[in-house]
C-alpha positions as CSV (number, residue, x, y, z in Angstrom):
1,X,0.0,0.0,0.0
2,X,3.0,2.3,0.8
3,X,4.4,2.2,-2.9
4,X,1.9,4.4,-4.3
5,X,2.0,7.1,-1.7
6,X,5.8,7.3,-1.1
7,X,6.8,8.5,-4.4
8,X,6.3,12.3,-3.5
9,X,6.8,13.8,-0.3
10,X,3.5,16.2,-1.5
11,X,1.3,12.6,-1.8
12,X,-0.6,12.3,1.6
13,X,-1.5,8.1,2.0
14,X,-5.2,7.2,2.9
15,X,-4.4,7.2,6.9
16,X,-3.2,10.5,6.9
17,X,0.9,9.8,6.4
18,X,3.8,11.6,4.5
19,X,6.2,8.5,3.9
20,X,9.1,10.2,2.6
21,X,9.1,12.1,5.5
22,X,8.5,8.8,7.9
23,X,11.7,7.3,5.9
24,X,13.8,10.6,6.1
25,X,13.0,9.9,10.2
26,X,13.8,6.4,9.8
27,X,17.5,7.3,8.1
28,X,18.1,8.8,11.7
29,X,17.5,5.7,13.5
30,X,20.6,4.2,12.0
31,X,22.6,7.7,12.4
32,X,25.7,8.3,15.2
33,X,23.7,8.9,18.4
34,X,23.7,12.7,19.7
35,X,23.3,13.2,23.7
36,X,21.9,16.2,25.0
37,X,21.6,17.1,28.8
38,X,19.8,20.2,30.8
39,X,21.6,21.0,33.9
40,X,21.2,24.1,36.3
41,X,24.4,26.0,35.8
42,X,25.1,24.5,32.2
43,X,24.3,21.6,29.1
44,X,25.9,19.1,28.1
45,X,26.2,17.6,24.5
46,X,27.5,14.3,23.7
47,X,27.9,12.8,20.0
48,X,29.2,9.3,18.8
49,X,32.0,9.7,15.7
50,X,30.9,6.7,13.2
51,X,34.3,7.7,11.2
52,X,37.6,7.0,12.7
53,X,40.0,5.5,10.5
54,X,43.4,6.4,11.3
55,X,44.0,7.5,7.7
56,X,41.9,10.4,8.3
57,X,43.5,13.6,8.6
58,X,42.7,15.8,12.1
59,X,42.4,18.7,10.3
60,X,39.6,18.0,7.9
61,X,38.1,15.5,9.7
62,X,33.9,16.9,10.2
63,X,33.1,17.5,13.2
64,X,30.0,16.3,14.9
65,X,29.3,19.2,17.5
66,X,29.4,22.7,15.4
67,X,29.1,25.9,17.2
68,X,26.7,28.7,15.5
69,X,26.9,32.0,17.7
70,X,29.1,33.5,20.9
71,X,25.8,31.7,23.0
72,X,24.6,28.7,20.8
73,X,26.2,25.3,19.5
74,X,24.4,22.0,17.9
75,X,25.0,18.7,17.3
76,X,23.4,16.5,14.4
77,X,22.5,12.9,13.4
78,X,21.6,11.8,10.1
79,X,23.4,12.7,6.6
80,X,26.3,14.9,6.8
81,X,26.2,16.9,4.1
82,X,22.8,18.0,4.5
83,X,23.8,19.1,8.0
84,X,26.7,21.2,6.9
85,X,24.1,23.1,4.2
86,X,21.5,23.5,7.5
87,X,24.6,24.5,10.0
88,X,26.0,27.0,7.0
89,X,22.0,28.6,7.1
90,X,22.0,28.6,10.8
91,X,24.9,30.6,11.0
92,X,24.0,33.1,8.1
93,X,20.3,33.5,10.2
94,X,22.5,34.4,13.3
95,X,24.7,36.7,12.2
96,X,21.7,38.6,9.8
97,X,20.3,38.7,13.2
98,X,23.3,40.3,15.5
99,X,23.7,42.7,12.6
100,X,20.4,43.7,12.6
101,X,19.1,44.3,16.3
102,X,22.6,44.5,17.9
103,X,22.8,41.2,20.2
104,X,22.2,37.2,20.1
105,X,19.2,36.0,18.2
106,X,17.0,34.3,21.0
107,X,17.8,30.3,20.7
108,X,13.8,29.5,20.1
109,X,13.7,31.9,17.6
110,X,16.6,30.7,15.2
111,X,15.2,26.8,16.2
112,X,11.9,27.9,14.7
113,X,13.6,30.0,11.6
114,X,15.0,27.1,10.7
115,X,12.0,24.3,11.3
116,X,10.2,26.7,8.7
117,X,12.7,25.8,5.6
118,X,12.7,22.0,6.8
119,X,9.5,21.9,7.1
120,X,9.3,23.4,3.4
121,X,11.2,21.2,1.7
122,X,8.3,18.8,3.2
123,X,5.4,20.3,1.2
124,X,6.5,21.6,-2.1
125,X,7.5,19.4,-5.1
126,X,10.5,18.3,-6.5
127,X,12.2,18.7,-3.0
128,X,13.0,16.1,-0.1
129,X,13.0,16.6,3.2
130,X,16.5,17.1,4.8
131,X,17.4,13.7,6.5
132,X,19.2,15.5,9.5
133,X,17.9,15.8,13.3
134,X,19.5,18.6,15.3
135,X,20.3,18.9,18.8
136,X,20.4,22.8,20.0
137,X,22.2,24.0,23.1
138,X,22.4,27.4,23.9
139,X,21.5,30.5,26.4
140,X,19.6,34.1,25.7
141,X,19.0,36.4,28.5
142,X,15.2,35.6,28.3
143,X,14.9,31.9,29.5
144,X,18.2,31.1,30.2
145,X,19.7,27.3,29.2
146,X,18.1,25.7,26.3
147,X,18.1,22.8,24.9
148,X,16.0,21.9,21.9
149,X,15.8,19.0,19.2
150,X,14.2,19.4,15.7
151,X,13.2,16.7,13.5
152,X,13.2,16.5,9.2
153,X,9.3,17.2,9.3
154,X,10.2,20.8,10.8
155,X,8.6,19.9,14.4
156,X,11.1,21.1,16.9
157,X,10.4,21.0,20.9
158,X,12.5,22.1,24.3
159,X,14.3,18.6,26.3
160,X,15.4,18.6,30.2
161,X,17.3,15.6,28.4
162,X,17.2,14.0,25.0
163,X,18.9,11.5,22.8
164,X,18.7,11.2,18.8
165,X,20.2,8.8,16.2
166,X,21.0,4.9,16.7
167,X,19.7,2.9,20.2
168,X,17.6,6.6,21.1
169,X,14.9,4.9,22.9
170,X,17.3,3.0,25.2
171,X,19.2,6.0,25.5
172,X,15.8,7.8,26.5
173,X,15.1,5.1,29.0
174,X,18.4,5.7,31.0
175,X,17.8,9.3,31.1
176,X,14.4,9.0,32.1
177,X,15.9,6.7,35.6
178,X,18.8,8.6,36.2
179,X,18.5,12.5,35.4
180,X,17.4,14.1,38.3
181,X,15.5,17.2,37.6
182,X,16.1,20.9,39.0
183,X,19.2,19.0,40.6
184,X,21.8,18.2,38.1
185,X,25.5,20.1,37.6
186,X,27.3,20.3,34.8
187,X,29.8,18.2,36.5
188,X,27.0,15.3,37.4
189,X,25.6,15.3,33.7
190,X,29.2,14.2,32.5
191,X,29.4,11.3,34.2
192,X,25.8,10.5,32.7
193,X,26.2,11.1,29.6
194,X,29.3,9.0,29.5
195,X,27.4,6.4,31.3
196,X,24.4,6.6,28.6
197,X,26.7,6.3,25.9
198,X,28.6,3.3,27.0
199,X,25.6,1.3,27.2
200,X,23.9,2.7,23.8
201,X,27.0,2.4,21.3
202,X,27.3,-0.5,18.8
203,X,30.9,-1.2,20.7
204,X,32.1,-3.2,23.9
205,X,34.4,-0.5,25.1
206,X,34.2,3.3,25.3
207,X,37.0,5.1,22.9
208,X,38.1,8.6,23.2
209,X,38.0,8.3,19.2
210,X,34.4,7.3,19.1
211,X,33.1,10.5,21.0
212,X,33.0,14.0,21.5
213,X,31.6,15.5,24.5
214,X,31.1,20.0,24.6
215,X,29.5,21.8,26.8
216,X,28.1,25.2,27.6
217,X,28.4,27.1,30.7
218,X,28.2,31.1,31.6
219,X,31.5,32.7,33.1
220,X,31.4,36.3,33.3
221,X,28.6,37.4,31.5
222,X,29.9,35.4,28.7
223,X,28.4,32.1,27.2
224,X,31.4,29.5,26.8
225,X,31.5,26.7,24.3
226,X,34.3,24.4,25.0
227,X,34.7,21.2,23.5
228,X,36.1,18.8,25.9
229,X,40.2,17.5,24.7
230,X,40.8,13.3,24.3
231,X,42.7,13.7,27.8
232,X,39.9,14.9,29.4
233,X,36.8,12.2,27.9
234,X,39.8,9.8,28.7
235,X,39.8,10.3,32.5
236,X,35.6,10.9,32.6
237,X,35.5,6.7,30.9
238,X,38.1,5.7,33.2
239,X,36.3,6.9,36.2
240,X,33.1,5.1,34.6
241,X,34.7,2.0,34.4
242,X,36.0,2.1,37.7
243,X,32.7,3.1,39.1
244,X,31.2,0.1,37.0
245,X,33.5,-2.4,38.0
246,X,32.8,-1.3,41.9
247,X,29.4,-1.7,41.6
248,X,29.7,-5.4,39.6
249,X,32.0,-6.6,42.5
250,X,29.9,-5.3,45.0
251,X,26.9,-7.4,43.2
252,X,28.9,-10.3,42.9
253,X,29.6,-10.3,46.2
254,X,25.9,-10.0,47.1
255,X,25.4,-12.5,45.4
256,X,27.8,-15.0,46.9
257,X,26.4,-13.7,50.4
258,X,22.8,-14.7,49.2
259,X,23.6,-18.0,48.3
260,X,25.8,-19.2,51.4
């Protein structure tokens, strides 16, 4: 029944459905998983790297976390080089905006600019929909900390915590048992998102290679974007590990105690 409605992203099917724009959705199911997490004083981003040959050279290697303003960065899942095309508009929309009124676009506001060309591409012909889901982080003097996540079909919607790409729903389940609300640091959401990551990657063990971790805090007035260094994700999964291996002794040992 699908094949004669999914020809056209303009071709509603009988129940009501835009299939190309169900499949574009379904392309970021199997994308690099992208983290994002709300905390009182700051937000964390967290993004699996898919590409990590050692052939590849440093310098031009894409990254997966992109900052668009002084007070706004994103992270995406899906295909790259429609990101790069929606990050590049992003951008220009900022900057047309600080040139224009004199300050930071509002981080709702340049969400919703852009949900309004993806949600274009959506319902005129000859187009398809962009197969790219965006995690927002930013901070505007009006509501603070942000954190948003917009879909291909131009829906967009504000997250405590969130998690797009490959193994989301259990990544969504963890968050939903561990992230205490109103109570998280910076400095707690780390350790979760490294914790939520571990147990949603396609990979036994947690590599420096295969993730990049920023986050966004305020010092001094000023909104800082910093992009954590491999030395630093190195020492947050060791300290996991430890932490894990603690608590699998400790259960072990429960065990043991249970049984004699």
């Amino acid at each position: 029944m699908a094949r004669r409605y999914d020809s056209r992203t303009t071709i509603f099917s009988p129940e009501g459905r835009l299939y190309q724009v169900e499949y574009a959705m379904e392309a970021i199911g199997h994308a690099g998983t992208c983290l994002g997490i709300l905390a009182n004083d700051g937000i964390v981003l967290a993004a699996e790297r898919r590409n990590t040959s050692k052939l590849l050279d440093e310098v031009f290697a894409s990254e997966k976390i992109y900052k668009l303003n002084d007070d706004m960065a994103c992270s995406v899942a899906g295909i790259t080089s429609d990101a790069n095309v929606l990050t590049n508009e992003l951008r220009v929309i900022a900057q047309r905006y600080m040139f224009q009124y004199g300050e930071s676009i509002p981080c709702e506001q340049l969400v919703c600019w852009l949900c309004d060309i993806k949600q274009a591409y959506t319902q005129y012909g000859g187009k398809r929909p962009f197969g790219v889901s965006v995690l927002y982080m930013g901070w505007d003097k009006h509501y603070g900390f942000q954190l948003y996540q917009s879909d291909p079909s131009g829906n967009y919607g504000g997250w405590k915590a969130t998690c797009i790409g490959n193994n989301s729903s259990a990544a969504v389940a963890i968050l939903k048992q561990d992230y205490k609300e109103g109570e998280m640091t910076v400095a707690e959401a780390l350790p979760l998102a490294i914790k939520v990551m571990s147990k949603t990657l396609d990979t036994t063990k947690l590599a420096t290679e295969k993730l990049e971790l920023a986050t966004l805090t305020r010092k001094d007035n000023k909104t800082v974007i910093s992009i954590l260094p491999a030395p630093e994700v190195e020492v947050l999964i060791k300290k996991y590990e430890e932490e894990e291996a603690k608590a699998e002794a400790a259960r072990k040992e429960k065990e043991k105690a249970a049984k004699s």
